[in-house]
C-alpha positions, 0 to 999 in steps of 0.5 A: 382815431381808433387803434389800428390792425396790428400785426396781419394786417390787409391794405386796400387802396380806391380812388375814382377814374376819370374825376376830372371827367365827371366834375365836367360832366356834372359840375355842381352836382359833383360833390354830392357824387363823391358824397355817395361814392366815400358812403358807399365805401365806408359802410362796405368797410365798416361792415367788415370792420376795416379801419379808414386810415385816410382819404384825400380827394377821391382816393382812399386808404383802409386797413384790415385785420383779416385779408378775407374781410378786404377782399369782400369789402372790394367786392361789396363795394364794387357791386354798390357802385355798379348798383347805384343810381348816378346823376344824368346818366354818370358811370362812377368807376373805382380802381382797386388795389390790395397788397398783404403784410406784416406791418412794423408797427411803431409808436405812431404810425405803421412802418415799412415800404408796402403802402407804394406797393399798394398804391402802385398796384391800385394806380395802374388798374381801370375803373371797376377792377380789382387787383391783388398782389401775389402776396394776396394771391397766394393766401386763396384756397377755397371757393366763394360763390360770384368771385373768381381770381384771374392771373395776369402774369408779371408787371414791372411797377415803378420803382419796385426792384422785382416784377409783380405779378398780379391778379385780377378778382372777377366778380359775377356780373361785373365787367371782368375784360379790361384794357391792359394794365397801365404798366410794362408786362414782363416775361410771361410765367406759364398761361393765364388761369382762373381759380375760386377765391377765399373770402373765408378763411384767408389770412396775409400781410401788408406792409404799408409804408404810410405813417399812420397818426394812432395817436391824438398829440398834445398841446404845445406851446405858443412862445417857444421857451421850453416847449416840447412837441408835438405840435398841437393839432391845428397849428402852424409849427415853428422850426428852428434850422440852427437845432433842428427842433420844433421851436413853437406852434400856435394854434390857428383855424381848422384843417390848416394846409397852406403858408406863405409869408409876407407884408409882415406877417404869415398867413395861414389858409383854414380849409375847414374853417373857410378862413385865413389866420394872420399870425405875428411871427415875432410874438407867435400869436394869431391876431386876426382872423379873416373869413375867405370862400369855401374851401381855401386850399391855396394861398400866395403872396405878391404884388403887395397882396395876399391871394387865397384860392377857394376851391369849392368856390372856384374863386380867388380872394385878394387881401390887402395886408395893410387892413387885413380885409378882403379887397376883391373876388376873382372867379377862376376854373374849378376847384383851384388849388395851387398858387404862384405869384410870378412876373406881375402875375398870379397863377392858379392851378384849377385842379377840377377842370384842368386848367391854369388862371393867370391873374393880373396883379394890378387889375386882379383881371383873370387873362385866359385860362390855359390848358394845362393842367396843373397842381402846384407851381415854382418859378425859376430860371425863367420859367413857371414849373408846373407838376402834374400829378396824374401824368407823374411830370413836371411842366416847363411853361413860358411865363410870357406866352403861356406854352408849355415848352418841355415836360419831365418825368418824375415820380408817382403822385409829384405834388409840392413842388419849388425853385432854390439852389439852382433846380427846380425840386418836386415832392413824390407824395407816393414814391416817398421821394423828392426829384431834383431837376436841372432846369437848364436841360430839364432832366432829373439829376438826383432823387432822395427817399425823405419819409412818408407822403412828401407833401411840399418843400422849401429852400432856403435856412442852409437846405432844402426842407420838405413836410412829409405828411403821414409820418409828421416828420420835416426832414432837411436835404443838403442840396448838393449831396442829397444827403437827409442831414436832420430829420424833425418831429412836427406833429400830426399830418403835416401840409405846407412847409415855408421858410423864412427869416431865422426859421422853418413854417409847417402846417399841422393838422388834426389826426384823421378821425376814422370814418370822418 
């Protein structure tokens, strides 16, 4: 990756209203909308010399060294996309939030709280407008030509202590009246006002709580005696609970997200490389590899069978572990992701069109689809667990019936979510937190800070263990105190996180490329 800003640095967060929408709309065509939206905004960026810190789905994350050059690439970039020709009629509208800092900067990643910030106030923006924090504001003195700051006084962001107080760029003609924000206002600070803004001279800060790889990792070593980390990228890590340190890794295919253990072996899902490594936990080598759909991004086991979600395929491969080989397809929603077998079923989170699959394990014979969103599933206390990350909640659903029978507020972008220990426990990927809720009343009765970007969690070897994707850490949660007792460096982005029999899995991926 090229280096990072250092010191004034300006952090700008998009991503796209309504995709479930368009993928409806569109369907196959959708790919080749999100194509021209990421090229869209990556030659606004490059432009100006920003640096693309990540992306995941239709969302982004860039960072500047000068506050003008990301001001102007959010409004270059809105106006590209106003001006582009979309298929049958589609509107592409990216909400848009800024937030300026002095980022600490470590030997890895940038350090500090603003990256929740900056995704807070990009999250409660519409599509097509652009908001800036005060820290931004404050830094605008003069006038540039089409572009003018709107005040929109003080909000209350989840999770923030002290109000914000928020503005809105208006760019000449773009929309500029938008519904209200998607967050409670606070006392009102004297009346609203308009004033010219700097796209020339401004300088500020962002302190951007994502950890941010700046450097390539080595190789490790594949049979653990006197490996030292990092993980090598592409790999599946091996952690010891006993010392709290990485054990070993082995390398496997490309853009490694999920684990599962079973039949005698893990399985690892290649979402680049459309493939499965089977990996033998007691030699810690890869001894096959086996070829899936397009875009594998959920795995699991159960029913004596490995079940892969391919998300660009809208299918589920069965695998038999015995020959390891491909025994069955099932067609599912779009873009299936999470997985879970549960009470002689396999359930599919189809993130594309907002619905749940429920396989039958014995047929492989999908039931109907429910109308539930979902991203990943637990199963517990009799119940399935769903969280919805777009509604920031955690849906109870009757296995038997289908019906969701109660939700739970967590917080912002819940992901990973599992049963263990008596509660059902959901990663927060931008809040930085973990939830922990009693299933018997469905309500949150303790919540912990793990690091940047908890991605998925598992319970067992003495706690409750969660990846956090972007400061390469797998930190250990003591489930009765909610106290962090170790804290472990993996690697590169971590994904999925499992436990097993004397030890602790975790994914590790390739550091993001700039522009890639």
């Amino acid at each position: 990756m090229a280096e990072l800003p250092h010191g004034t640095v300006t952090f700008l967060f998009t991503d796209i209203e309504g995709s479930t929408r368009l993928l409806k709309q569109l369907g196959d065509r959708y790919g080749a909308v999100l194509d021209d939206h990421r090229r869209l905004l990556r030659e606004e960026v490059a432009e100006r010399d920003g640096r693309e810190v990540d992306t995941q789905g239709d969302s982004f994350f860039f960072a500047f060294a000068r506050a003008n050059a990301a001001l102007g690439a959010a409004v270059a970039a809105q106006r590209a996309l106003a001006a582009h020709e979309w298929p049958e009629g589609a509107v592409v509208r990216v909400r848009m939030g800024l937030h300026t800092g002095e980022p600490a900067v470590g030997d890895e990643r940038y350090v500090g709280l603003g990256v929740h910030r900056a995704a807070r106030i990009g999250a409660v923006a519409h599509g097509g407008q652009v908001l800036l924090s005060s820290a931004t504001r404050e830094l605008v003195e003069d006038e540039a030509g089409g572009v003018a700051v709107r005040d929109l006084g003080f909000y209350r962001l989840k999770d923030i202590d002290r109000p914000e107080r928020l503005y809105q760029l208006d760019i000449e003609g773009l929309q500029s009246q938008f519904a209200p924000l998607t967050a409670p206002k606070v006392a009102e600070r004297g009346p609203l006002y308009r004033r010219p803004v700097v796209l020339a001279a401004l300088a500020g800060v962002v302190a951007v709580a994502i950890a941010v790889p700046l450097l390539v990792f080595g190789q490790g070593g594949g049979q653990g005696g006197g490996f030292e980390g990092p993980a090598a990228a592409n790999s599946l890590g091996f952690v010891d609970p006993n010392t709290a340190r990485l054990a070993a890794d082995v390398e496997v295919g490309g853009g490694p997200s999920q684990v599962v253990s079973g039949g005698g072996d893990d399985w690892v899902v290649n979402t680049a490389g459309n493939s499965v490594s089977v990996v033998d936990p007691t030699t810690r080598h890869v001894i096959q590899t086996i070829g899936v759909g397009s875009g594998p991004d959920g795995i699991t086991f159960g029913g004596g069978d490995v079940w892969v979600a391919n998300g660009l395929d809208g299918t589920v491969y069965r695998i038999d572990p015995a020959t390891k080989s491909v025994v069955q397809m099932t067609k599912v929603g779009a873009v299936p992701a999470g997985m879970l077998f549960a009470d002689g079923a396999v359930w599919v989170a189809n993130t594309g069109d907002g619905t749940i699959s429920r396989i039958d394990a014995a047929s492989g014979e999908p039931g109907k689809s429910l109308p539930v969103a979902a991203n990943e599933f637990a199963f517990g206390a009799g119940s399935i667990w769903a969280s919805q990350s777009s509604q920031g909640q955690v849906a109870q659903i009757n296995p038997a019936t289908g019906a969701v029978v109660g939700t739970t507020r967590v917080g912002n972008g819940p992901g990973g979510i599992t049963f263990g220990d008596g509660a059902v426990w959901v990663a927060n990927s931008l809040d930085g937190t973990v939830s922990r809720i009693n299933p018997a009343t469905g309500s949150v009765n303790g919540e912990v800070a793990t690091g940047n970007g908890p991605t998925a969690l598992a319970v067992g070897s003495g706690g409750v263990w969660v990846s956090n994707r972007f400061d390469g850490t797998v930190a250990r949660i003591d489930p009765q105190t909610l106290a962090i007792t170790h804290r472990i460096e993996v690697g590169s982005r971590l994904g999925s996180v499992a436990s097993v029999d004397g030890g602790v899995l975790v994914t590790v991926e390739a550091p993001y490329v700039c522009g890639k």
